[in-house]
Backbone atoms as SQL, in Angstrom:
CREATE TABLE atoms (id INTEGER PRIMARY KEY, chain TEXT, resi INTEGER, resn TEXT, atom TEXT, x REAL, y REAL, z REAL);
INSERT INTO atoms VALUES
  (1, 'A', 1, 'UNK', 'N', 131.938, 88.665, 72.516),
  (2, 'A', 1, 'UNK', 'CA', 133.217, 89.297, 72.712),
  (3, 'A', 1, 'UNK', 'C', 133.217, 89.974, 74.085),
  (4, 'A', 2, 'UNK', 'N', 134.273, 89.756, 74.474),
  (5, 'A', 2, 'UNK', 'CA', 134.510, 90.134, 76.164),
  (6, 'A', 2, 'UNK', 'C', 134.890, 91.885, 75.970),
  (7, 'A', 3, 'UNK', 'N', 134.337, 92.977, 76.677),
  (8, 'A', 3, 'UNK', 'CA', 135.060, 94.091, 77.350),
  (9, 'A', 3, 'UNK', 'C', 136.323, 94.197, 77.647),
  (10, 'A', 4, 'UNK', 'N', 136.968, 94.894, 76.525),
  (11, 'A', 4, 'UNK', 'CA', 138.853, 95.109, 77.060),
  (12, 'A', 4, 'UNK', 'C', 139.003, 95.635, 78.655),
  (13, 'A', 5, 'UNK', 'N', 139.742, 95.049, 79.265),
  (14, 'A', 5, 'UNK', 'CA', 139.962, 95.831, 80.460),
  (15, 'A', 5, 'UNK', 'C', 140.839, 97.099, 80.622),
  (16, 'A', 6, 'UNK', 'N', 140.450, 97.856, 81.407),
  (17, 'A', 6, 'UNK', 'CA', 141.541, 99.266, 81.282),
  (18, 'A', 6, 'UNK', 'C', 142.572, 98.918, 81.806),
  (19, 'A', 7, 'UNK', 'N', 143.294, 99.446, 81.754),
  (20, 'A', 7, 'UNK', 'CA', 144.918, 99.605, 82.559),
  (21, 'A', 7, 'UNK', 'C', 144.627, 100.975, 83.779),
  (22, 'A', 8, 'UNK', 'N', 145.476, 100.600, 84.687),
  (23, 'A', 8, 'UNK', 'CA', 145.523, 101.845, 85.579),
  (24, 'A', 8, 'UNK', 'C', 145.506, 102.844, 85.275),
  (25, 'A', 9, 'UNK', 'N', 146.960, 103.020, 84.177),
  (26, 'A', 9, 'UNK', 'CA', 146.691, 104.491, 83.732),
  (27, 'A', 9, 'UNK', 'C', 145.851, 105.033, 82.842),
  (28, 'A', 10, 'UNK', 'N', 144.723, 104.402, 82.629),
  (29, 'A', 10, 'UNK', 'CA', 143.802, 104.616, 80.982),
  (30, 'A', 10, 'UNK', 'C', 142.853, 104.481, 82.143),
  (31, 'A', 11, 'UNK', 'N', 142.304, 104.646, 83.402),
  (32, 'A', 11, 'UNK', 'CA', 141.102, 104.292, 84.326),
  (33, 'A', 11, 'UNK', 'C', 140.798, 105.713, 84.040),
  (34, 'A', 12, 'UNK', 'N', 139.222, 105.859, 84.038),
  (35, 'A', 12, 'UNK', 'CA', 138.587, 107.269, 84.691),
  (36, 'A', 12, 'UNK', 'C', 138.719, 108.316, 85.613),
  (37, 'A', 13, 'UNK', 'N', 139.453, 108.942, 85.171),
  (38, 'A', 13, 'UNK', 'CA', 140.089, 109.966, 86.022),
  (39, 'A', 13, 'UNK', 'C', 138.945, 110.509, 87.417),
  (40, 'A', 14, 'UNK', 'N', 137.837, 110.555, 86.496),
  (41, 'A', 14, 'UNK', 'CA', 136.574, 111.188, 87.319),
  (42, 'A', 14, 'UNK', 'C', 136.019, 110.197, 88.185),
  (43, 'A', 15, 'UNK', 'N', 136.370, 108.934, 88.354),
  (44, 'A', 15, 'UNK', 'CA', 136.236, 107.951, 89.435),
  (45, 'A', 15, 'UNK', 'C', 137.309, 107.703, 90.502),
  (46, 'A', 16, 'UNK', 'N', 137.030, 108.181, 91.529),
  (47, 'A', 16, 'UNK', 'CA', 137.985, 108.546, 92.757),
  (48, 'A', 16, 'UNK', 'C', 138.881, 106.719, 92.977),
  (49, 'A', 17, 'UNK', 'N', 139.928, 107.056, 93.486),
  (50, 'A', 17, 'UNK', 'CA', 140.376, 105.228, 93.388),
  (51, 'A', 17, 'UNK', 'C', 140.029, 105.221, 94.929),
  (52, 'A', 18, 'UNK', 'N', 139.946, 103.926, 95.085),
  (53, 'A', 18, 'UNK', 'CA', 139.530, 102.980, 96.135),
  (54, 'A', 18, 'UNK', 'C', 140.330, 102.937, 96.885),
  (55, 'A', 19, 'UNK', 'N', 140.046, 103.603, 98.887),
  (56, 'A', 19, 'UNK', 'CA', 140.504, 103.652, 99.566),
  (57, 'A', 19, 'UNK', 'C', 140.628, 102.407, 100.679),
  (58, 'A', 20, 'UNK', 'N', 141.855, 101.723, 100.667),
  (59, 'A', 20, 'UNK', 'CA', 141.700, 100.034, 101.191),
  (60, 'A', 20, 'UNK', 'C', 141.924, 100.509, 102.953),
  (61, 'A', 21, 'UNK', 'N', 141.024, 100.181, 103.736),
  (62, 'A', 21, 'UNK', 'CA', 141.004, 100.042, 104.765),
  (63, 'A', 21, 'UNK', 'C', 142.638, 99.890, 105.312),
  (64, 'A', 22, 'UNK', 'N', 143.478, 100.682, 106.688),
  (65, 'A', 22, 'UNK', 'CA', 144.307, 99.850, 107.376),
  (66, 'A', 22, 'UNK', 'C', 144.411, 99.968, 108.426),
  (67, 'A', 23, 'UNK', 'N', 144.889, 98.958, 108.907),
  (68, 'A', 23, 'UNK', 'CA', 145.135, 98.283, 110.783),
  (69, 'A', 23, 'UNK', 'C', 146.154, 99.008, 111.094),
  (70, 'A', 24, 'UNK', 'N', 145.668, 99.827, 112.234),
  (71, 'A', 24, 'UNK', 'CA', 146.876, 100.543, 112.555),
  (72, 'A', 24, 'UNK', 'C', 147.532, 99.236, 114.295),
  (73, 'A', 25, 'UNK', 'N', 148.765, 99.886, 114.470),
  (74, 'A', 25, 'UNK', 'CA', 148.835, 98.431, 115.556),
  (75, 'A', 25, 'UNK', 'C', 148.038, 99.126, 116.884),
  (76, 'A', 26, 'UNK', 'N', 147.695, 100.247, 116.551),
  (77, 'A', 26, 'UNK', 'CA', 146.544, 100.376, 118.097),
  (78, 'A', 26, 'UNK', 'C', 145.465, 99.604, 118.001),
  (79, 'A', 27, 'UNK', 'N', 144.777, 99.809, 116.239),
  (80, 'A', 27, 'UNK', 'CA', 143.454, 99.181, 116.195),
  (81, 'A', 27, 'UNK', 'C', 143.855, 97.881, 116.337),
  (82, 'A', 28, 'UNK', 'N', 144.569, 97.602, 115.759),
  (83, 'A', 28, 'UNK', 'CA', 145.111, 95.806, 116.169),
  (84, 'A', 28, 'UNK', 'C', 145.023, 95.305, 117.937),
  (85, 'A', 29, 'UNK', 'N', 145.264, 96.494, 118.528),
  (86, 'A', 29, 'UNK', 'CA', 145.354, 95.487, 119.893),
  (87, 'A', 29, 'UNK', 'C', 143.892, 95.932, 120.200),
  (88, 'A', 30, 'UNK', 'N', 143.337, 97.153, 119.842),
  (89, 'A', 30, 'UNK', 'CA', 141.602, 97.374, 119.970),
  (90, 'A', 30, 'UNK', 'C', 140.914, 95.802, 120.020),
  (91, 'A', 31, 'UNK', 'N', 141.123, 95.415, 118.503),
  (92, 'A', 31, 'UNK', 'CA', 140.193, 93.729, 118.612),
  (93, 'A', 31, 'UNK', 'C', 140.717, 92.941, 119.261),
  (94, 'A', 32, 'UNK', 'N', 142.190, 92.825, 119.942),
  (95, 'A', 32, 'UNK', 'CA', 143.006, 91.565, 120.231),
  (96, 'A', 32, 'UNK', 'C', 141.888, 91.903, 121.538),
  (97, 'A', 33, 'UNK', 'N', 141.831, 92.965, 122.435),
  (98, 'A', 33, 'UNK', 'CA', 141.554, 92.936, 123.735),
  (99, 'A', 33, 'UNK', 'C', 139.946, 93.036, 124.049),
  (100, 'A', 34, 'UNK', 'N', 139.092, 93.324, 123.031),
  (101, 'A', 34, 'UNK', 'CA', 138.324, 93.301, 122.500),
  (102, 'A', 34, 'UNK', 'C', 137.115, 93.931, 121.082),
  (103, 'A', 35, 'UNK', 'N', 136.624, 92.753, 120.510),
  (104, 'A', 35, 'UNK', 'CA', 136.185, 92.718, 119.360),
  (105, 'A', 35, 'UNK', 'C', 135.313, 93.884, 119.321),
  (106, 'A', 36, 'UNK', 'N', 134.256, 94.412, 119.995),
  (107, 'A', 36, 'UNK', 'CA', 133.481, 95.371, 120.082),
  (108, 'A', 36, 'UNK', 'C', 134.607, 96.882, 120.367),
  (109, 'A', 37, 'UNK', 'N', 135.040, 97.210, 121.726),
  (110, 'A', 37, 'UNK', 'CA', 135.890, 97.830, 121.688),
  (111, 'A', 37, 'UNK', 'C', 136.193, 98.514, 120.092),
  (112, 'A', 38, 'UNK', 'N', 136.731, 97.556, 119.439),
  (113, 'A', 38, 'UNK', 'CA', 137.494, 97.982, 117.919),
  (114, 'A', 38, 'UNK', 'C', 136.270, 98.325, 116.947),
  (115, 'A', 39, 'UNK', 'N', 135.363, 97.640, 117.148),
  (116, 'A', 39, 'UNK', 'CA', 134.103, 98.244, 116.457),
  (117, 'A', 39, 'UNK', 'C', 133.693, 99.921, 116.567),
  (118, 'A', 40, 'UNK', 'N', 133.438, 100.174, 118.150),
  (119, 'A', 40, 'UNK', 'CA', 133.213, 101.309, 118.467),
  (120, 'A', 40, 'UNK', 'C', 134.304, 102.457, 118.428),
  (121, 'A', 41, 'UNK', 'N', 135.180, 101.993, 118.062),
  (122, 'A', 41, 'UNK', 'CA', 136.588, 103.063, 117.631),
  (123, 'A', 41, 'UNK', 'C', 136.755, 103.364, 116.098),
  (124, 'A', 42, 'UNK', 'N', 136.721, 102.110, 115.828),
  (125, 'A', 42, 'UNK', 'CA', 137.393, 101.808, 114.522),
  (126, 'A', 42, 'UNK', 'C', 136.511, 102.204, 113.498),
  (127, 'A', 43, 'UNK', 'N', 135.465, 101.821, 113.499),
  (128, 'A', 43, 'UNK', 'CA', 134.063, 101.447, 112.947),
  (129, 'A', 43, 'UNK', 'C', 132.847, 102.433, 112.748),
  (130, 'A', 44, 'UNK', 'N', 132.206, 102.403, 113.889),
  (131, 'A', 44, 'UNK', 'CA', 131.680, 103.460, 114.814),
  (132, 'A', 44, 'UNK', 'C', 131.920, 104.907, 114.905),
  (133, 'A', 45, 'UNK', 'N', 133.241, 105.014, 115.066),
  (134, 'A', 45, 'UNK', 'CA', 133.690, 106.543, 115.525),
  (135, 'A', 45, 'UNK', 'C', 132.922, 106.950, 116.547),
  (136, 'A', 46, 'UNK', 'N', 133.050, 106.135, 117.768),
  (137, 'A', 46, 'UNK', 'CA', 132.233, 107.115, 118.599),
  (138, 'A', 46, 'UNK', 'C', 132.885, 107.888, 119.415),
  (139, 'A', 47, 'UNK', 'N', 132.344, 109.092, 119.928),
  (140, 'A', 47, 'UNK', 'CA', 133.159, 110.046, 120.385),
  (141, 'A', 47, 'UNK', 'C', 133.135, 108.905, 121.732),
  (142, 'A', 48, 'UNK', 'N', 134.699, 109.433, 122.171),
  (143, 'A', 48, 'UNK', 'CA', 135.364, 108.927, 123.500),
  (144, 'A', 48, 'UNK', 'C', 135.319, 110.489, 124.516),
  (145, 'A', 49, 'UNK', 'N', 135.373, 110.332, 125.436),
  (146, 'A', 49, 'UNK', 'CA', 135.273, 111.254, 126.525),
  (147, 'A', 49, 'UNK', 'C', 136.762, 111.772, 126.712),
  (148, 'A', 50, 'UNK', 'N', 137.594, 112.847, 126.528),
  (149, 'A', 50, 'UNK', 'CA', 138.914, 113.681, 127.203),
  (150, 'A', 50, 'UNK', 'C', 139.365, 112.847, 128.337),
  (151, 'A', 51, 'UNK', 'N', 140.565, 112.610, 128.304),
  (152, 'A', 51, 'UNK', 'CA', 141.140, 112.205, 129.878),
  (153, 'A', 51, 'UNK', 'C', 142.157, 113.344, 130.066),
  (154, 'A', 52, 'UNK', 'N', 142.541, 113.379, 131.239),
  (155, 'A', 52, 'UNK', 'CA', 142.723, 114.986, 132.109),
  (156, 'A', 52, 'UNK', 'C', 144.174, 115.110, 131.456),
  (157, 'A', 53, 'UNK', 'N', 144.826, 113.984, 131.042),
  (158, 'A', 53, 'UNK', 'CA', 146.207, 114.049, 130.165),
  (159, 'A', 53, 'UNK', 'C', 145.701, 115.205, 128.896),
  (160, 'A', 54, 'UNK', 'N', 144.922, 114.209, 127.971),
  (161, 'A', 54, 'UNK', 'CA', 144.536, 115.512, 126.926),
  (162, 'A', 54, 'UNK', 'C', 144.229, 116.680, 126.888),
  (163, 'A', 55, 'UNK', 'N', 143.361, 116.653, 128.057),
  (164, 'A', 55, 'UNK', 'CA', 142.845, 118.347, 128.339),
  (165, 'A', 55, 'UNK', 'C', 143.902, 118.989, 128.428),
  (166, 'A', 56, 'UNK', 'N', 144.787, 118.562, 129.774),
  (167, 'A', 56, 'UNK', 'CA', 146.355, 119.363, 129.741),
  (168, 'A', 56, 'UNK', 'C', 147.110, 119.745, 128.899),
  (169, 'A', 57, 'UNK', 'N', 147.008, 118.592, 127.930),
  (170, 'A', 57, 'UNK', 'CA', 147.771, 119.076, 126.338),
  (171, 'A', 57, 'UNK', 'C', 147.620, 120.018, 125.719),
  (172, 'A', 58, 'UNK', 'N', 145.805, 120.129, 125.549),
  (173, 'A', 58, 'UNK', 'CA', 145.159, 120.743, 125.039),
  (174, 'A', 58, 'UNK', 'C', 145.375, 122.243, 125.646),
  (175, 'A', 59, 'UNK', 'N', 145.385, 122.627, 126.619),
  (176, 'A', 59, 'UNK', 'CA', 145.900, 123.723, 127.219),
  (177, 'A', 59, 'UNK', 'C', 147.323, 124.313, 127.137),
  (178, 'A', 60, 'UNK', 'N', 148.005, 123.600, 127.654),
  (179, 'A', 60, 'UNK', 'CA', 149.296, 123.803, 127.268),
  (180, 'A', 60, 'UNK', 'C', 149.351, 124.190, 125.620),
  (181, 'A', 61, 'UNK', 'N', 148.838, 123.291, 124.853),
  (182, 'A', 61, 'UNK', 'CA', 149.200, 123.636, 123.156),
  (183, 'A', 61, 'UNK', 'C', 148.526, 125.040, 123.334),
  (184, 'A', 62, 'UNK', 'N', 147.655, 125.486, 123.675),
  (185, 'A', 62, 'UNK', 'CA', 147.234, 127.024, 123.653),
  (186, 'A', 62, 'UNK', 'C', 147.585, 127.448, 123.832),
  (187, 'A', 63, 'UNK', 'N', 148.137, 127.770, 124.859),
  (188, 'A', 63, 'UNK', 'CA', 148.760, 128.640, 125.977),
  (189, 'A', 63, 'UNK', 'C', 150.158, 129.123, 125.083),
  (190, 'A', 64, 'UNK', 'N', 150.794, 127.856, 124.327),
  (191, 'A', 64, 'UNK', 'CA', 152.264, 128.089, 123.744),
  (192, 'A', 64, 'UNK', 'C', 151.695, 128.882, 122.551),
  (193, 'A', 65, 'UNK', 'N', 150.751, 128.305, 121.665),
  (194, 'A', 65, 'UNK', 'CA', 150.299, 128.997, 120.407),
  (195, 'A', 65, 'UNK', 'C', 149.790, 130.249, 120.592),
  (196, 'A', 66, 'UNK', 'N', 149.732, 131.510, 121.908),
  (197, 'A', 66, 'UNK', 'CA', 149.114, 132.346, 122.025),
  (198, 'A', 66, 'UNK', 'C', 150.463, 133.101, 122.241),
  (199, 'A', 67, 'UNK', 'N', 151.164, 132.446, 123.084),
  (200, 'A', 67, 'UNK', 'CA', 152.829, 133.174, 123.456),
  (201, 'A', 67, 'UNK', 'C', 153.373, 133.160, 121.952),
  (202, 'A', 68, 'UNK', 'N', 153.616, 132.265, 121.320),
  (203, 'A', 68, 'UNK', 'CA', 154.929, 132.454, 120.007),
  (204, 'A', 68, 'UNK', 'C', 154.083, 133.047, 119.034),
  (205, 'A', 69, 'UNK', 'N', 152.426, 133.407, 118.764),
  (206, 'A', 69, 'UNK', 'CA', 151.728, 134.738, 118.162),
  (207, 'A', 69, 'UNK', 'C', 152.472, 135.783, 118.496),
  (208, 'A', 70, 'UNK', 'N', 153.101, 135.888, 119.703),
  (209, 'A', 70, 'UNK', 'CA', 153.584, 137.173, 119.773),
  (210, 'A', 70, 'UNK', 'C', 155.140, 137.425, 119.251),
  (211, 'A', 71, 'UNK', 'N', 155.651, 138.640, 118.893),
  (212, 'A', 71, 'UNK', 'CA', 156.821, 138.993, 118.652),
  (213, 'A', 71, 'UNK', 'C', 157.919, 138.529, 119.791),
  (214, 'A', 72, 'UNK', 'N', 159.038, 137.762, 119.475),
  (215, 'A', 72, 'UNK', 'CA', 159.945, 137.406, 119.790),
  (216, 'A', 72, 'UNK', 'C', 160.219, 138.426, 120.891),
  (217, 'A', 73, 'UNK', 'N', 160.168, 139.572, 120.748),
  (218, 'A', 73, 'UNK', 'CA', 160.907, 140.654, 122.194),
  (219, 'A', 73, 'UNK', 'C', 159.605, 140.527, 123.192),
  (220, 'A', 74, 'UNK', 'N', 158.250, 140.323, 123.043),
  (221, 'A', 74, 'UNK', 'CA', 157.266, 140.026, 123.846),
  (222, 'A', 74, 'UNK', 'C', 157.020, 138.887, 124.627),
  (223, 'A', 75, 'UNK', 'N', 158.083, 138.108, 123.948),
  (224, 'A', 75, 'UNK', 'CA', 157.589, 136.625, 124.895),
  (225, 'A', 75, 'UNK', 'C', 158.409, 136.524, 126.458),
  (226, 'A', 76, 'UNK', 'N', 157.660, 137.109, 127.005),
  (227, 'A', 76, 'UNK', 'CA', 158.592, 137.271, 128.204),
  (228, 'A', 76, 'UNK', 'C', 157.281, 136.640, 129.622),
  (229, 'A', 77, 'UNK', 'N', 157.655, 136.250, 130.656),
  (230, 'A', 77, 'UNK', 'CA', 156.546, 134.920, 131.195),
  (231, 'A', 77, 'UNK', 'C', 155.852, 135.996, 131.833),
  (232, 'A', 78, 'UNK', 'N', 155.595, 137.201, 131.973),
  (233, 'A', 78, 'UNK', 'CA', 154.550, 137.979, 132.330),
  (234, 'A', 78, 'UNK', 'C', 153.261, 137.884, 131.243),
  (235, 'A', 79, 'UNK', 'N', 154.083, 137.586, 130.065),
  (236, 'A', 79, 'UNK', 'CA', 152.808, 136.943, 128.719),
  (237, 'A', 79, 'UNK', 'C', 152.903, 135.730, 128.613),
  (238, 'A', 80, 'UNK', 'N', 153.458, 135.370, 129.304),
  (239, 'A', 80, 'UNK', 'CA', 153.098, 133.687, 129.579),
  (240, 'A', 80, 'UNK', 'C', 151.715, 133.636, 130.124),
  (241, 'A', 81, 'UNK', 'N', 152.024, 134.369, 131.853),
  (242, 'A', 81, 'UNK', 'CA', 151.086, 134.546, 133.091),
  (243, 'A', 81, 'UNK', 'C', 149.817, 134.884, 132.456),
  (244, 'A', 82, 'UNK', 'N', 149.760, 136.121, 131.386),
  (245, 'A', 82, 'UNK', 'CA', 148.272, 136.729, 131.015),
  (246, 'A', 82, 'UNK', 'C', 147.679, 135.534, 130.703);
């Protein structure tokens, strides 16, 4: 006699469900332009090095998240400047 199979909703709660891999269309052009490339991104996770765009971001996002901490009558660009 064969093992009934469960149904989805009768599965083991305490068994996490299965996370299916997906292609995002960056990783898609990762392998189109090359196969390794998409490995070491995709795969891999290897850290990539900042380009001076991000850093800037990265600053700027501070800089704003330190000004709108402050009270609305404080945001004035002398607390920008600090």
């Amino acid at each position: 006699m064969t093992e009934p199979t469960q149904r989805p909703q009768e599965a083991d709660a305490s068994v996490p469900p299965v996370r299916r891999p997906a292609l995002s269309p960056s990783r898609a052009s990762d392998f189109k332009q090359c196969p390794l490339l998409y490995r070491f991104r995709a795969i891999d996770r290897l850290p990539e090095p900042s380009s001076t765009a991000q850093v800037r971001g990265s600053v700027v996002h501070a800089a704003l998240e330190q000004l709108y901490a402050l009270p609305a009558p404080d945001r004035v660009p002398e607390a920008a400047a600090a």
